[in-house]
C-alpha positions in Angstrom: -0.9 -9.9 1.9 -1.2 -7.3 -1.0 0.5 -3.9 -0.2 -2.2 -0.7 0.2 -4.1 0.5 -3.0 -3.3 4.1 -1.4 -0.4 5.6 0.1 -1.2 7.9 2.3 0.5 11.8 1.7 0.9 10.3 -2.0 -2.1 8.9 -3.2 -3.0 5.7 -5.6 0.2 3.3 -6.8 -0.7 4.2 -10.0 -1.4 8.0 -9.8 1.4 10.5 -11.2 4.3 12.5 -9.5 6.2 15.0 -10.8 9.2 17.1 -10.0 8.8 21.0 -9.7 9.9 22.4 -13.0 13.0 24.5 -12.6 14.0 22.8 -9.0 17.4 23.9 -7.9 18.0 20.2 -6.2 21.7 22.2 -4.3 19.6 24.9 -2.7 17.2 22.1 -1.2 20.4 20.4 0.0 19.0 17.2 -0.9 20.3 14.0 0.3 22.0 11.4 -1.7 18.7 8.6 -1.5 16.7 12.3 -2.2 18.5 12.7 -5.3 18.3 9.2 -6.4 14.6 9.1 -5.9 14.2 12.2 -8.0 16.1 10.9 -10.9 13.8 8.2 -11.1 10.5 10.4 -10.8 12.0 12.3 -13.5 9.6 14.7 -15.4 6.8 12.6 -14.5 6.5 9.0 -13.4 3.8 6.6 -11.8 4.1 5.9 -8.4 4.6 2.4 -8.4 6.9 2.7 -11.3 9.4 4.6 -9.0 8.5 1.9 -6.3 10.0 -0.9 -8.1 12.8 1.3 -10.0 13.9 1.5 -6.9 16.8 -0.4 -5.0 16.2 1.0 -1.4 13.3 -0.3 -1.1 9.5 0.1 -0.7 9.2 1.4 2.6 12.3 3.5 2.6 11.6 4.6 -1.0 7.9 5.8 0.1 9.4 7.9 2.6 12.2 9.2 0.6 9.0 10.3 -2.1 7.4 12.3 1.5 10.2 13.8 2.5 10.6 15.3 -1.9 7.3 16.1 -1.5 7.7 18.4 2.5 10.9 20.0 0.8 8.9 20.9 -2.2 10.7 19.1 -4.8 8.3 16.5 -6.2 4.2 17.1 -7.0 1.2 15.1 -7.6 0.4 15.2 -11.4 -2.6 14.1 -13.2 -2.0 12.6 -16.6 -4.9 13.4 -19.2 -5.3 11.2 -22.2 -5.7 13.3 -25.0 -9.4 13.6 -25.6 -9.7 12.7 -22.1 -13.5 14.4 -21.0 -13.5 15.6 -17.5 -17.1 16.2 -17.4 -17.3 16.1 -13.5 -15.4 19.4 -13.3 -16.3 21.0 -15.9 -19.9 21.2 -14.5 -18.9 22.1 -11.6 -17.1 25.2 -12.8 -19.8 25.7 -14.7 -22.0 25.6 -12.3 -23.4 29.5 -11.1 -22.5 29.9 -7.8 -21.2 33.3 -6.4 -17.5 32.5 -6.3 -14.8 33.4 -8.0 -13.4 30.6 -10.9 -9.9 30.5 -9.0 -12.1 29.9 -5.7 -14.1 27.3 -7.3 -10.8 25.5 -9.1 -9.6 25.4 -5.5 -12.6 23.8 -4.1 -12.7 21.3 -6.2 -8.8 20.2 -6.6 -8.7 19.8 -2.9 -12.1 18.2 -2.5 -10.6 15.5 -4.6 -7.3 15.2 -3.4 -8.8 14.7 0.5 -8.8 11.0 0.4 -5.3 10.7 -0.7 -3.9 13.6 1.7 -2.6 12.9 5.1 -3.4 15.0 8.2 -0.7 17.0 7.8 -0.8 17.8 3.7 -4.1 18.7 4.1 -3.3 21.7 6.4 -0.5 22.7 3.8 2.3 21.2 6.1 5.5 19.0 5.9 5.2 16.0 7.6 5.8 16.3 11.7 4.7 19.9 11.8 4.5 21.1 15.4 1.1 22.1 16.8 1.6 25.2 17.0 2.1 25.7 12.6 -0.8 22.8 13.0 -3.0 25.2 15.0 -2.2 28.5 13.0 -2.9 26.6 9.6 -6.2 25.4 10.6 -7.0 29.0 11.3 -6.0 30.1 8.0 -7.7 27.2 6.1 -10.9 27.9 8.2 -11.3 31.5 6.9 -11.0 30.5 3.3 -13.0 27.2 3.4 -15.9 27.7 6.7 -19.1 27.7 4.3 -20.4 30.2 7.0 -17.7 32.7 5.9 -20.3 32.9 2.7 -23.3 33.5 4.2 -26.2 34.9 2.7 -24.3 33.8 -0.7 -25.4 31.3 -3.5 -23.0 28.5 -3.1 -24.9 25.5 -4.5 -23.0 22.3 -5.1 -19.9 24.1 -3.4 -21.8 24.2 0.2 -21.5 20.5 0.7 -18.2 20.8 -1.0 -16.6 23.1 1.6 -18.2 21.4 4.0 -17.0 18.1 3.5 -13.7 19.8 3.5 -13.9 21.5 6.6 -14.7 18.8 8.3 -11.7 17.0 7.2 -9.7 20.1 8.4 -11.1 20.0 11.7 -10.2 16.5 12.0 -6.8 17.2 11.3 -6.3 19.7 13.0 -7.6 17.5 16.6 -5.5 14.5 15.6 -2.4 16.6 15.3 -3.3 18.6 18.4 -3.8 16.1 20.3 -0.2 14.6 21.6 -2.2 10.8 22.2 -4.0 11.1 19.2 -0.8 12.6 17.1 1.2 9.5 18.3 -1.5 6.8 17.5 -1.3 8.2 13.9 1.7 8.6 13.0 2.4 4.8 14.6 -0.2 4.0 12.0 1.4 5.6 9.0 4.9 4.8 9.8 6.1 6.4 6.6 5.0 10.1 7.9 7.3 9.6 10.8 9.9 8.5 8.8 9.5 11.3 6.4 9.1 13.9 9.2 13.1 12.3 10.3 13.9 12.7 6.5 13.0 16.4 6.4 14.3 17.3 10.0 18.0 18.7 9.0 20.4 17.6 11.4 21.8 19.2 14.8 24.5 21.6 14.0 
């Protein structure tokens, strides 16, 4: 059986990660398979590039690459061929809507990240967040994403946009909540277990 086109709190095999320019791996306190990993992501790498660079292997190595990306050390990164239209985008930001361009950027980025995200990156967490920080982000995301927050206003194209997003949020949010439902998932994506073990320094 073929391994997943999409790993989940990554994204494709072959999109890009990259690691955080400037990273200061000592005050992360990063762990000897950590700082393998990241040698091997370098700048910037494909996915399944590091996957098969790698000597720990798959499995491990994808939660190695969770846990980089819950400390903040490692990025998704999209690669443009020079000359590379992005036509999709640019009409959306051109598009005359009353939000602001950073607003609208924002919209979009995430709107097209959600099928890669996991439950908990789309709330802005690391991986095993408790439900309290899971409960407290969705409150924060709601106020900046809830299309009724823009009543009255012209959103066009964004309204389905922040819609489909919320939506997503909200579904996160009662997964991860949810102690039965929070277990059933992260038994189905392993790696966000192991990752949430990675991050987790231990006992003192």
């Amino acid at each position: 059986m073929s391994a997943p086109n999409t790993i989940v709190g990554l994204g494709a095999r072959t999109d890009h990660i990259a690691t955080v320019p400037n990273l200061d791996p000592a005050r992360l306190q990063l762990s000897s398979e950590e700082g393998t990993v990241l040698s091997l992501v370098g700048r910037v790498e494909r996915i399944d590039a590091v996957l098969a660079r790698s000597s720990l292997g798959e499995a491990r190595t994808i939660a190695v690459l969770l846990a980089l990306r819950a400390k903040g050390a490692i990025v998704p990164a999209r690669v443009v061929q020079r000359g590379q239209p992005a036509p999709v985008v640019d009409a959306a930001m051109a598009e005359e809507v009353d939000l602001e361009p950073e607003r609208k950027k924002e919209v979009i980025e995430l709107e097209r990240s959600l099928d890669s995200m996991d439950h908990f990156a789309v709330l802005g967490l690391k991986p095993g967040a408790p439900a309290a920080d899971v409960k407290q982000a969705y409150y924060n995301a709601s106020r900046r994403f809830h299309p009724d927050r823009y009543f009255g206003k012209n959103l066009g194209s964004f309204r389905a946009r922040m819609e489909r997003i919320f939506r997503r949020l909200t579904d996160a949010h009662n997964v991860l909540t949810q102690p039965e439902r929070r277990e059933a998932y992260l038994k189905a994506n392993p790696a966000l277990a192991l990752a949430a073990s990675a991050a987790t320094p231990p006992p003192v």
